[in-house]
C-alpha positions as CSV (number, residue, x, y, z in Angstrom):
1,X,0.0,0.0,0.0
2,X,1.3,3.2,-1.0
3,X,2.1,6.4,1.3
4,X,0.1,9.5,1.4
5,X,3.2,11.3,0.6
6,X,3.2,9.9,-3.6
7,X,0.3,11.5,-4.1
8,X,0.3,14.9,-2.4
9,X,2.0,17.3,-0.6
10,X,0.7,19.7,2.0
11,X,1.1,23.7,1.5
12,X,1.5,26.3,4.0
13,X,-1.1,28.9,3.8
14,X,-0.6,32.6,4.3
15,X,-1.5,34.7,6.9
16,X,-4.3,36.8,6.0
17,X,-5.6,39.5,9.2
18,X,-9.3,40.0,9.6
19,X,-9.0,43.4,9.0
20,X,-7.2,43.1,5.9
21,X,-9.7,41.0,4.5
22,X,-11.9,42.9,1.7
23,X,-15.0,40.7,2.7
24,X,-15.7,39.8,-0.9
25,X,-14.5,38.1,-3.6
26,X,-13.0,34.4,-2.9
27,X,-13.1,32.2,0.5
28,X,-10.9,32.6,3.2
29,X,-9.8,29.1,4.6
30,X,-9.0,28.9,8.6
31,X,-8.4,25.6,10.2
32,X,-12.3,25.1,11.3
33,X,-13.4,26.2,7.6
34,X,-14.5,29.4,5.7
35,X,-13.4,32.3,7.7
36,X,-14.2,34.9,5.4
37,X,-13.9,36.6,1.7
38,X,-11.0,38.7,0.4
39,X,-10.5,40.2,-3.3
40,X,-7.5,37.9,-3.7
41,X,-6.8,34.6,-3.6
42,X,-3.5,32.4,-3.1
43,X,-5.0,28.7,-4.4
44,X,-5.9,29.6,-8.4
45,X,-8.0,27.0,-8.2
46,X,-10.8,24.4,-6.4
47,X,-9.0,22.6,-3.9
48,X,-8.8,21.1,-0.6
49,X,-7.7,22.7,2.8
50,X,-6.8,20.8,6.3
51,X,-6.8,22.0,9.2
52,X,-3.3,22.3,10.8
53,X,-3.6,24.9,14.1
54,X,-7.0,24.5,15.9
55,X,-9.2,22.0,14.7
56,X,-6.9,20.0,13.9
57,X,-7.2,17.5,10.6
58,X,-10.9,19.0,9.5
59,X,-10.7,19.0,5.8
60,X,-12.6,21.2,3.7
61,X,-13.4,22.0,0.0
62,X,-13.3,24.6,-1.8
63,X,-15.3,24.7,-5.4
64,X,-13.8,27.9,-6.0
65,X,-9.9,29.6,-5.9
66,X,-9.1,30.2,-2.2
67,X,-6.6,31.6,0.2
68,X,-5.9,29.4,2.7
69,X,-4.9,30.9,5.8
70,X,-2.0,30.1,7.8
71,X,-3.5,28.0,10.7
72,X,-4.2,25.4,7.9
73,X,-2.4,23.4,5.1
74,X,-3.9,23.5,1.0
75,X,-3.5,20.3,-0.5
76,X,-1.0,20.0,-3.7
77,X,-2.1,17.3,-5.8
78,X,-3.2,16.2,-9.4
79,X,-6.3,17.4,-10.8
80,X,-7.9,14.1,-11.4
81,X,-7.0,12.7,-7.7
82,X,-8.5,16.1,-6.2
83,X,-12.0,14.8,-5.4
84,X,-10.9,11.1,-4.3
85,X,-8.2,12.4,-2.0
86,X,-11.0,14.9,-0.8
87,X,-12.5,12.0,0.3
88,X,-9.7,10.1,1.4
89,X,-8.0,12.9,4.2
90,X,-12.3,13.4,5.1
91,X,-12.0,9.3,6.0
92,X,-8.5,9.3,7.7
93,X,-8.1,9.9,11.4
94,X,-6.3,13.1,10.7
95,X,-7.4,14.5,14.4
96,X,-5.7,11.8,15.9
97,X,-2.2,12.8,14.7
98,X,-1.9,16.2,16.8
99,X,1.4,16.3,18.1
100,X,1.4,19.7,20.0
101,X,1.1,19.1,23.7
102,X,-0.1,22.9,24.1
103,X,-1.7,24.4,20.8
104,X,-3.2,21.5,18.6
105,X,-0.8,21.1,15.9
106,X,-0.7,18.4,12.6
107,X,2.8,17.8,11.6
108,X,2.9,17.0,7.7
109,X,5.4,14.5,7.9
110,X,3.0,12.3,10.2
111,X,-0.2,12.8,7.1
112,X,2.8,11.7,4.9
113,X,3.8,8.8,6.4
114,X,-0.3,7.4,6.4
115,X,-0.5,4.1,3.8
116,X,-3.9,3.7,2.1
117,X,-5.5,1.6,-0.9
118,X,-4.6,2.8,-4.3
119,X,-6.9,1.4,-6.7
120,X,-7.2,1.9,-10.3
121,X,-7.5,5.9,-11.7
122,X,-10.6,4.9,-13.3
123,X,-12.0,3.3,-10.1
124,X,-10.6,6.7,-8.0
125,X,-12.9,8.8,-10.2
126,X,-15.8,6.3,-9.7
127,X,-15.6,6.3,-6.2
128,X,-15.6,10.0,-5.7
129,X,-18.4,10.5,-8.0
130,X,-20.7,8.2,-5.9
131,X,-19.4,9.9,-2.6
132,X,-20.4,13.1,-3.9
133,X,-23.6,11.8,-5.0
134,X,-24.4,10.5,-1.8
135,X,-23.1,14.1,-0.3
136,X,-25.2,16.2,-2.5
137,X,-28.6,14.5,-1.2
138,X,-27.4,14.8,2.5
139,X,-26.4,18.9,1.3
140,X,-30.3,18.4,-0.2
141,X,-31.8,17.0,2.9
142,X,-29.9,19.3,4.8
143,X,-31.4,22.2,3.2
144,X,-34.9,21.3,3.3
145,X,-34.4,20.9,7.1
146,X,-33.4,24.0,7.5
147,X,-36.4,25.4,5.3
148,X,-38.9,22.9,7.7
149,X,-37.4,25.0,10.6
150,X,-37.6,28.6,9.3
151,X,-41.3,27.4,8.2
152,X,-42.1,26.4,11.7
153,X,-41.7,29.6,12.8
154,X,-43.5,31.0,10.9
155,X,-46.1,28.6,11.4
156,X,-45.9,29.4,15.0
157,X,-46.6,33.3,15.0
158,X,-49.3,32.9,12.5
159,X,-51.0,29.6,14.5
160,X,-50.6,31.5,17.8
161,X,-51.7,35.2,17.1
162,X,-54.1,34.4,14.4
163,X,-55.1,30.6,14.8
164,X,-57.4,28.7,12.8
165,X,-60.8,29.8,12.0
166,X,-64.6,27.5,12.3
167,X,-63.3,26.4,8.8
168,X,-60.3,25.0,9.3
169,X,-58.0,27.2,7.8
170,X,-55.7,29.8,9.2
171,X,-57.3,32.8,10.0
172,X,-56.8,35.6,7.9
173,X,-54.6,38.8,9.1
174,X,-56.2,41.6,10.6
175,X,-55.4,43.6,7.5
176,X,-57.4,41.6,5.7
177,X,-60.2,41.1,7.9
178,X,-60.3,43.9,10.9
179,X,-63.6,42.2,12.2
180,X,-61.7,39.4,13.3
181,X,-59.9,41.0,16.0
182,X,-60.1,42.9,19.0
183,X,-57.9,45.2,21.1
184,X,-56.2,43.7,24.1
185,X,-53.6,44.4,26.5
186,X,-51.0,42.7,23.8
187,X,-52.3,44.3,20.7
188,X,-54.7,42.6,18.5
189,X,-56.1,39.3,19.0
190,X,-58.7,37.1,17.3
191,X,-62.3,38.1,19.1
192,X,-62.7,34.4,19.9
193,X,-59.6,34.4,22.0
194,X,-59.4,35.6,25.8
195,X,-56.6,37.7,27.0
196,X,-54.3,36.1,29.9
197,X,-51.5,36.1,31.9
198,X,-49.2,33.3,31.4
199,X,-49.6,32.3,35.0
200,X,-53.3,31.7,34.6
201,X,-52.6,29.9,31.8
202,X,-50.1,27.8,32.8
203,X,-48.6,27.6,36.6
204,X,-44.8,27.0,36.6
205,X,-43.1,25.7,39.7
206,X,-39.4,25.0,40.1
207,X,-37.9,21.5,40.1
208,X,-36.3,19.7,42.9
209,X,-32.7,18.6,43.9
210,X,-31.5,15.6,44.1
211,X,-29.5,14.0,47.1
212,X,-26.9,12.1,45.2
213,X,-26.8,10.2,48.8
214,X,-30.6,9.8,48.1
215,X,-30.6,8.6,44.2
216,X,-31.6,5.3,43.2
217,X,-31.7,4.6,39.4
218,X,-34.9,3.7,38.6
219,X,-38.2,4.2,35.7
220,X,-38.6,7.6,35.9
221,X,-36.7,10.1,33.7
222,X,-35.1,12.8,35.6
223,X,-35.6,16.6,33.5
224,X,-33.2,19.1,33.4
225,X,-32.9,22.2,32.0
226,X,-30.9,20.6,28.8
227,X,-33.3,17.1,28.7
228,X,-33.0,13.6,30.6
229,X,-30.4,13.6,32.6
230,X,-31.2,10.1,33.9
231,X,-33.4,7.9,35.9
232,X,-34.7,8.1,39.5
233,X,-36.8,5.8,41.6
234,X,-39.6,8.7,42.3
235,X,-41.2,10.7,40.5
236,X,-42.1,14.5,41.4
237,X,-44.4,15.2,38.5
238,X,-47.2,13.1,36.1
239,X,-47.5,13.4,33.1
240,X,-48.1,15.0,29.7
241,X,-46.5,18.3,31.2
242,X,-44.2,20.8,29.9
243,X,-40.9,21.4,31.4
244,X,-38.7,24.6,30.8
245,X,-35.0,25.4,31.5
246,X,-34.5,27.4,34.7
247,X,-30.6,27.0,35.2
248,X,-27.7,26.0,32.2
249,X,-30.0,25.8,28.7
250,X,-32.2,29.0,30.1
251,X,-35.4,28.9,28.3
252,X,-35.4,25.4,26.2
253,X,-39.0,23.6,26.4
254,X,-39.2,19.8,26.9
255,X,-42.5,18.0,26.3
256,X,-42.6,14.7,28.8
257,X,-45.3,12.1,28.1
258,X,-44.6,9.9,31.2
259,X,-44.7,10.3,34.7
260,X,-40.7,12.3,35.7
261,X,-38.4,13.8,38.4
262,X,-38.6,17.5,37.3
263,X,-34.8,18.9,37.9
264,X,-33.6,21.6,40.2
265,X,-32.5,23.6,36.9
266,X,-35.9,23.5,35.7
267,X,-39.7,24.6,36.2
268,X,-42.3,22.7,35.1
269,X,-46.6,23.4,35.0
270,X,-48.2,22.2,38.1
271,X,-51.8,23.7,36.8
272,X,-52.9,24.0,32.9
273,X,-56.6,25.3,33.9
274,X,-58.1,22.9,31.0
275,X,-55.4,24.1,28.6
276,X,-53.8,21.5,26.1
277,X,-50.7,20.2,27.1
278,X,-49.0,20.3,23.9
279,X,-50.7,23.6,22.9
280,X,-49.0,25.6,26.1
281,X,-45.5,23.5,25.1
282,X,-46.1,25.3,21.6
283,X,-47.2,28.8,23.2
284,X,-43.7,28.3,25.3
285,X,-41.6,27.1,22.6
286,X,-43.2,30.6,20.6
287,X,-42.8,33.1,23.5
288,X,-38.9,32.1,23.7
289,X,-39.0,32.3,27.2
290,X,-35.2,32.6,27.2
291,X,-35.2,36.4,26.9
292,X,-36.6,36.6,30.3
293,X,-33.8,34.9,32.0
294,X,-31.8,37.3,34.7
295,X,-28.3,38.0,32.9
296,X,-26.3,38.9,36.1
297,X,-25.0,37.1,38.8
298,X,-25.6,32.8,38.3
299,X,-28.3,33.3,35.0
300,X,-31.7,32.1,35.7
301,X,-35.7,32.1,34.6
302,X,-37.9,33.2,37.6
303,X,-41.2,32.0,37.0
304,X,-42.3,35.4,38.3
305,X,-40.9,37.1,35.6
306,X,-43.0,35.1,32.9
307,X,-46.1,34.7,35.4
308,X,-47.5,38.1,33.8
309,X,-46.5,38.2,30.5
310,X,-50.1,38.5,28.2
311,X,-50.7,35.7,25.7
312,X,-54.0,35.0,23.6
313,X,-55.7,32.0,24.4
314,X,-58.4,30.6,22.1
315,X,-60.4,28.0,23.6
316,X,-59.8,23.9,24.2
317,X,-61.5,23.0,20.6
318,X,-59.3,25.7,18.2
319,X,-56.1,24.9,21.2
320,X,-56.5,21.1,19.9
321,X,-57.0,22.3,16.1
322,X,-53.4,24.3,16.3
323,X,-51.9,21.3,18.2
324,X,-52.8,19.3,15.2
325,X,-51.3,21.2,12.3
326,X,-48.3,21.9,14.4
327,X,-48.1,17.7,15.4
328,X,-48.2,17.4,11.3
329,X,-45.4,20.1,10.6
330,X,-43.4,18.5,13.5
331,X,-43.9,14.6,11.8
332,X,-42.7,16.0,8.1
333,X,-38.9,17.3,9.8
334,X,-38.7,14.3,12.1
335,X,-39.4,12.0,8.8
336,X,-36.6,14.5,6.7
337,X,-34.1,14.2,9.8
338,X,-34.3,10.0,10.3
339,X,-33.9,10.3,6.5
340,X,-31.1,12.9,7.0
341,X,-29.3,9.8,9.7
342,X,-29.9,7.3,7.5
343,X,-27.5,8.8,5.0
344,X,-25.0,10.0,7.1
345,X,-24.8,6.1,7.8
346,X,-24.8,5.2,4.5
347,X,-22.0,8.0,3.5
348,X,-19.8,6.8,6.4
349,X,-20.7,2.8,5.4
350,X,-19.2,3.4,1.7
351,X,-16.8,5.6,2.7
352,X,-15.2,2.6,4.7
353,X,-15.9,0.2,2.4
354,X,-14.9,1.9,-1.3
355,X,-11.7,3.9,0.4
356,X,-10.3,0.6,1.7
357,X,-10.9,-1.2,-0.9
358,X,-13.2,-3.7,0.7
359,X,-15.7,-3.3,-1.9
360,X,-14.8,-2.5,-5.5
361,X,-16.8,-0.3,-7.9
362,X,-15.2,-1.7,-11.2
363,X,-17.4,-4.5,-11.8
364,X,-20.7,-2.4,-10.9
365,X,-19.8,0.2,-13.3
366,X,-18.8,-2.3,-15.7
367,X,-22.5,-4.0,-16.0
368,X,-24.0,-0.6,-16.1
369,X,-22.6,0.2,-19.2
């Protein structure tokens, strides 16, 4: 098996400040990846850049000339091997080969020295073009993940100031249809709807230590400000409730199905008043309670400082109806993400089996055509 060091050599990049940086034109490579633009570049062309101060051994591509700056290394290598050795240093445990025992360092001379499966140039090309195949769906997914989310919030302010009218449909905007709405002490709400306090809405009550003396694992999940953070004997709480971060992730909104152990560096709803669980874990995830959180001293959410804020609350029927479109919005991006996983698997699974040779492409090619 050959060495790393026939087929490429690693480049120095230049040293390129912030504030000489023209903040357009061509990509500006750090260690961790694109850092910036500058009117210049030092790369004429696509390439690959690795990281050699910092993140240490993350590779990145550019489609596009570069300057690469110099916490990181540019790859010098044939045009035809680009891609596949893109792929290649992406696969290799480049990480593990920091040497520095203060900064995080990659010493050339140790990527060199790496031996891996040469096959064929024709099979090189072959394999790059079905890791990039498998990479553009996973840059797809990725993308309409990231439109699912920015549609969700959009979904949100319109499902919980306008909500859904005796149709069905989302209720049209007050420009549209002033009749709709009435004054209240928040601005303009649906006429249906009844002004409230959040605490009247939905009491909060802070969680409750636990005695590591006193902790036995046990059934019930224990809810912190940042999600399970394992299992206790006892419970505190039933549920469906709604749990938000007090302490640590200030402000993030868990929904718990099962009877739990709500955390010291959380608060969680000891009273709905008839409200829909999921419908107040929507109102919470919408009112991102996280701006309310103290900023001096040890950060915290007092629930007396989110007791009064004013919300619109429609009744139980049209609370139930919102749930339901947002429960459908929520199934679509937990579909795309599994889907999103799936390939990540499958991207890693080929990339072990085509860059060590373990599975030839050759042959499949070769019956295709």
């Amino acid at each position: 098996m050959p060495k790393l060091e026939s087929l490429l050599t690693l480049e120095y990049g230049a040293a390129l400040s912030a504030e000489t940086r023209t903040g357009q034109g061509y990509p500006v490579f750090g260690s961790s990846g694109e850092v910036g633009r500058h009117s210049s570049y030092l790369v004429p062309e696509a390439g690959i850049v690795v990281g050699r101060k910092g993140t240490v051994g993350k590779v990145t591509w550019s489609g596009e000339p570069f300057w690469p700056i110099d916490t990181a290394y540019w790859v010098n290598c044939s045009r035809e091997n680009k891609r596949w050795l893109y792929w290649v240093l992406s696969w290799l445990p480049l990480d593990r080969l920091d040497t520095s025992t203060g900064i995080p360092g990659l010493n050339r001379n140790d990527v060199y020295a790496l031996s891996i499966d040469l096959p064929p140039q024709g099979e090189r090309c072959r394999i790059a073009e079905i890791l990039d195949t498998v990479d553009t769906v996973i840059r797809e997914t990725e993308a309409i993940i990231a439109k699912l989310n920015l549609i969700k919030q959009g979904l949100l302010h319109d499902l919980l100031t306008r909500g859904i009218d005796e149709g069905g449909e989302l209720r049209q905007p007050r420009s549209e249809a002033p009749h709709l709405y009435k004054e209240s002490p928040l601005g303009w709400i649906p006429k249906d709807w009844t002004p409230a306090q959040l605490g009247t809405v939905a009491a909060l009550k802070r969680g409750h230590d636990i005695v590591e003396a006193n902790f036995v694992p046990g059934p019930y999940p224990v809810i912190s400000s940042s999600g399970i953070g394992g299992y206790h004997n006892v419970s505190t709480s039933s549920g469906p409730n709604v749990v938000v971060g007090r302490k640590g992730s200030i402000g993030t909104v868990h929904y718990v199905e099962t009877d739990f152990w709500a955390h010291d560096t959380s608060l969680f709803v000891t009273n709905f008043f008839g409200n829909d669980e999921r419908f107040i874990f929507y109102l919470f995830t919408y009112l991102r309670l996280e701006q309310y959180g103290t900023k001096s001293g040890s950060p915290s959410l007092n629930r007396n400082d989110v007791h009064p804020l004013w919300i619109g609350r429609p009744n139980r029927s049209e609370q139930e109806l919102i749930v339901r479109v947002l429960l459908a919005h929520d199934a679509t991006a937990s579909d795309s993400a599994d889907e999103l996983e799936k390939l990540e698997r499958l991207k890693l699974g080929l990339m072990d089996d085509l860059l060590t040779g373990r599975v030839r492409v050759t042959p499949l090619f070769a019956r295709e055509e």
